[in-house]
C-alpha positions as CSV (number, residue, x, y, z in Angstrom):
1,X,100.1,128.3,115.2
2,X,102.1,128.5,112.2
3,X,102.1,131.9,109.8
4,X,100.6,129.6,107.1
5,X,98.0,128.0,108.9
6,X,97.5,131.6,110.7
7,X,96.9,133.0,106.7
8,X,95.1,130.3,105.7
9,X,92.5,130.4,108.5
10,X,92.4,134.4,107.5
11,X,91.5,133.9,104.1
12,X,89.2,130.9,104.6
13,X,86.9,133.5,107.3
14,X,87.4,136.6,106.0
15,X,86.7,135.8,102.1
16,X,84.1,133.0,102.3
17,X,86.3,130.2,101.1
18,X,85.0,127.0,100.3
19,X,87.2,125.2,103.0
20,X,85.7,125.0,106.5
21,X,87.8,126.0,109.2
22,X,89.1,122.4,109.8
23,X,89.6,122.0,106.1
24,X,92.3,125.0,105.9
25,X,94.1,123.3,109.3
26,X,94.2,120.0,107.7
27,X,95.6,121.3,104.3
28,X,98.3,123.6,106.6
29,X,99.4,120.8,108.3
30,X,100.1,118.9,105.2
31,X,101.7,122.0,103.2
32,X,104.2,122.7,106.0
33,X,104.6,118.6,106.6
34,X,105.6,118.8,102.8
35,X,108.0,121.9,103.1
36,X,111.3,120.6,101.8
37,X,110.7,116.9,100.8
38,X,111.2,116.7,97.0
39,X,108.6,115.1,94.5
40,X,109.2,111.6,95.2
41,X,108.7,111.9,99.0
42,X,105.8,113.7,99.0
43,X,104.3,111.3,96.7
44,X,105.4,108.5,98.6
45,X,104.1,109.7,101.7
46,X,100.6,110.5,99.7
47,X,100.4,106.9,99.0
48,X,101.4,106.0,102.9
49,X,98.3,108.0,103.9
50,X,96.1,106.8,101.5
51,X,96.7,103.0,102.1
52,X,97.0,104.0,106.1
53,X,93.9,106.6,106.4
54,X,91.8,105.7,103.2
55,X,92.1,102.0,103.3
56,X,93.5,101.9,100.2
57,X,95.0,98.4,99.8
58,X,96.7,96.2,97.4
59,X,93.4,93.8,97.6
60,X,91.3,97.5,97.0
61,X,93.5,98.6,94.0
62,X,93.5,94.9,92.3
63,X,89.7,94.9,92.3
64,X,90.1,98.2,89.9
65,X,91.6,96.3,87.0
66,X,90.2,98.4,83.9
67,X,92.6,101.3,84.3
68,X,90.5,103.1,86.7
69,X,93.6,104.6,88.8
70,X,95.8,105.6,85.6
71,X,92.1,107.9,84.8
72,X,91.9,109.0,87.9
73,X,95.3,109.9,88.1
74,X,95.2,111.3,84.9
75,X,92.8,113.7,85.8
76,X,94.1,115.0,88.7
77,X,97.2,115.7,86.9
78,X,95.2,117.9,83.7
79,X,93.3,119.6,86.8
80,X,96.3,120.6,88.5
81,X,98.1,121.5,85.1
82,X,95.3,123.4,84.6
83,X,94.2,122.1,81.4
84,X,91.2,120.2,82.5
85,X,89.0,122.7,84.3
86,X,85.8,122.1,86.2
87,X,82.5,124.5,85.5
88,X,81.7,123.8,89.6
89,X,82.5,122.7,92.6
90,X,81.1,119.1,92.4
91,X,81.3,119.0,88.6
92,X,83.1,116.4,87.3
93,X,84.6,115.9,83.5
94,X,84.4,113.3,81.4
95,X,87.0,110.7,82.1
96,X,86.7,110.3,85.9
97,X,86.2,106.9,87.0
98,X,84.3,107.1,89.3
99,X,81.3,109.0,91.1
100,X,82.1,112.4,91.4
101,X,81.7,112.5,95.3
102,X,85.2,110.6,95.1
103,X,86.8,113.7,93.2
104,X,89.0,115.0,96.1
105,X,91.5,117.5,94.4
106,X,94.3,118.9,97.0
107,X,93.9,122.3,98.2
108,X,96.5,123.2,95.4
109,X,98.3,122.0,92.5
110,X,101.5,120.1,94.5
111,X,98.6,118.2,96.6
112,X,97.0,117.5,93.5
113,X,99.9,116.6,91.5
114,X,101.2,114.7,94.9
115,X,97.8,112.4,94.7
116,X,98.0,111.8,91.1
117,X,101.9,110.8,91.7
118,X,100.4,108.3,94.2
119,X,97.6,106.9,92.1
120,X,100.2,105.9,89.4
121,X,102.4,104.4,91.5
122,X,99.0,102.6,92.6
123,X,98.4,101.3,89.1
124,X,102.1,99.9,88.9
125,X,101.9,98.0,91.7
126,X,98.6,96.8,90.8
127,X,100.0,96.2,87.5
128,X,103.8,94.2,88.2
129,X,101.0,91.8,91.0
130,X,99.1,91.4,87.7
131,X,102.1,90.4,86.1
132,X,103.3,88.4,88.8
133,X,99.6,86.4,89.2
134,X,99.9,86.2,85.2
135,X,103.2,84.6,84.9
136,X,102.7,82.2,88.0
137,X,99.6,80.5,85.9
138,X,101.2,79.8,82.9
139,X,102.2,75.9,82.6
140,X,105.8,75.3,81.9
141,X,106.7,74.8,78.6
């Protein structure tokens, strides 16, 4: 077991943290995978688990074609900056897309930033297929 996951799991039991037991172990795992990768890999490999482990497709992201993941992103990005603040656990501010059991913020504000990293580069892709679809339709001139 790892000093961080050992601290972790101490603070999580001995000062009635939010995060369950498996919770803290998960976000260890990923905090020590992330030790020493620089922005771009981290949020590269956020976007790798969230196609691979959430589903999160290219067919998924097209069907959210009204800027849902620059919001979402967005948001994640004021959280971690601080700026957007939330009264609760639960609570969700305006300008979430979507219902607020799908507000999963990181355990801290690299995980956070890391996910709103991977929603933009989401809404690019989704964007340059757009493009791509778009362009393909138009007749020759």
């Amino acid at each position: 077991m790892t000093a961080l996951r050992m601290r972790l799991e101490a603070f999580a039991g001995g000062y009635g943290s939010e995060l369950t037991p498996s919770e803290v172990r998960e976000l260890a795992d990923e905090l020590n995978r992330m030790a020493g990768q620089d922005g771009a890999a981290i949020i590269a490999a956020e976007r790798h688990r969230q196609v691979s482990q959430e589903g999160y497709s290219a067919d998924h992201d097209d069907a959210h074609d009204g800027g849902q993941l620059a919001r979402a992103a967005a948001c994640y990005a004021l959280y971690a900056g601080g700026v957007w603040t939330l009264p609760g656990r639960g609570e969700i501010g305006r300008g979430w897309p979507w219902p607020g059991w799908n507000w999963k913020p990181g355990g801290d504000a690299e995980h956070t930033l890391a996910k709103a990293g991977a929603l933009i580069a989401a809404e690019i892709d989704r964007l340059q297929r757009e493009r791509r679809r778009n362009d393909g339709q138009q007749s020759p001139a």
